[in-house]
N, C-alpha and C positions, 0 to 999 in steps of 0.2 A: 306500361306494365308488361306488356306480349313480349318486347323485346326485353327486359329483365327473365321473364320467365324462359324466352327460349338459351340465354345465359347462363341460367342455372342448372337446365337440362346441359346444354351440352360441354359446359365444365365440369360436372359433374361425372359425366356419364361419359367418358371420351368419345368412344364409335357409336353413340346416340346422334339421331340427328333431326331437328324439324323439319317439317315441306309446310304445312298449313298450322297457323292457330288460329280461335275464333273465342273472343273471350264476349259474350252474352249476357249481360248480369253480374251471376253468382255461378252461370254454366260456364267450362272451357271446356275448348273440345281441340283434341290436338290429332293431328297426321302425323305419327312418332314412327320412327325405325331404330331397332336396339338392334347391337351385337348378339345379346345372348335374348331368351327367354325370361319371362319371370322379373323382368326390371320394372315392369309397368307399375303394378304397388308400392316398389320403392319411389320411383318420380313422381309419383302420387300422394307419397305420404311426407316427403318430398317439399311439394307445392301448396301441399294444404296445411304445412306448419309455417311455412312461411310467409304466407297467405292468409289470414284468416277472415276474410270478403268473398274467397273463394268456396262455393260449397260440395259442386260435385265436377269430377276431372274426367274426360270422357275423351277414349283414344280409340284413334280410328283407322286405317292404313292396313294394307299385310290382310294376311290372313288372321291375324286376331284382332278382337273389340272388345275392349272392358270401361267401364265406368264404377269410380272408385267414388268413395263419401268418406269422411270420419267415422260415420257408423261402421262403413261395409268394412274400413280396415281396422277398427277398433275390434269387432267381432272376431276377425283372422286373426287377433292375436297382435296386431303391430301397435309400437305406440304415439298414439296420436295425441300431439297437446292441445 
């Protein structure tokens, strides 16, 4: 499955790239580098539709860290199945 998901990021996502993933459970936790800002929700919501074993997606690398759920991006407005 790690390697499907880091597939999907970076076909998805051209100039995205993984260095680490660690899939825990129902936790993943990715080492992501994007091009732009702001894609982290999208790969997120992303992985958590097409995943649904997955519960919370948690990226870590760079100077930013977010951890995303169906809830956290259901509330932002995104839509999540």
């Amino acid at each position: 499955m790690k390697d499907a998901i880091v597939k999907l990021i970076e076909s998805n996502y051209k100039k995205s790239r993984v260095w680490k993933i660690d899939l825990s459970g129902d936790y993943l936790t990715l080492n992501c580098t994007t091009n732009r800002g702001g894609l982290h929700p999208y790969i997120a919501l992303r992985i958590l539709n097409k995943y649904p074993e997955i519960r919370t997606v948690h990226f870590t690398g760079g100077w930013v860290e977010g951890v995303y759920t169906r809830e956290t991006l259901r509330w932002s407005g995104y839509k999540v199945k």
